[in-house]
N, C-alpha and C positions, 0 to 999 in steps of 0.2 A: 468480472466474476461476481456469481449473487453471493451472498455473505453465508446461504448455508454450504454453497460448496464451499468458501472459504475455513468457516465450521470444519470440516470434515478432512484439513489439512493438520499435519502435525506441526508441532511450534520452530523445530527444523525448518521444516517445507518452507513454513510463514516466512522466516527471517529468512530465505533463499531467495524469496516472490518480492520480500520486499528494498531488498538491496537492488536485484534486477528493474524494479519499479522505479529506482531511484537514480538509477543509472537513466533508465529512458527518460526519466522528467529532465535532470540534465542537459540529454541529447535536445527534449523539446524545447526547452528556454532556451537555450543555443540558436535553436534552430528559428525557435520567436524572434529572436534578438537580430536577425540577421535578414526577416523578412518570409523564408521558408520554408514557413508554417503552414498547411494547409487549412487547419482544424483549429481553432487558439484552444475551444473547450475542452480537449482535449489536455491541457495542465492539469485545468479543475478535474477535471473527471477521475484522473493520474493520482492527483493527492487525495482527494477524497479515498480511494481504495488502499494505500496505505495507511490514514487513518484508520479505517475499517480494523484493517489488520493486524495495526498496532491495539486495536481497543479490544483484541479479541484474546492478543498476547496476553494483554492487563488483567483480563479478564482470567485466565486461566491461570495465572500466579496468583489473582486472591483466591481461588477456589483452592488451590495448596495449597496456598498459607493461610485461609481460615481468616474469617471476619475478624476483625481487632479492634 
């Protein structure tokens, strides 16, 4: 997903995509670890957009709670 659709999700949504996200990274280290990987980049690719997500959560809790 590009980051402005991600943008354009609520922080709900966010924390739904991103447990779902975490669940499949799981499935894929599993599935690393066992040889039946097709794709490895696939991980990176996987955390990376959690990252995203999480940075965008962060981002919307300083915007309510105001610079300190």
């Amino acid at each position: 997903m590009k980051i402005s659709e991600l943008r354009k999700l609520s922080t709900e949504e966010l924390n739904t995509k991103i447990s779902e996200s975490k669940r499949e990274l799981l499935d894929l280290r599993l599935k690393n670890a066992t040889g039946a990987l097709d794709k490895p980049s696939k991980i990176n690719e996987l955390k990376k957009e959690v990252a995203r997500m999480k940075t965008i959560i962060n981002e919307r809790k300083l915007e309510a709670g105001g610079n300190k």
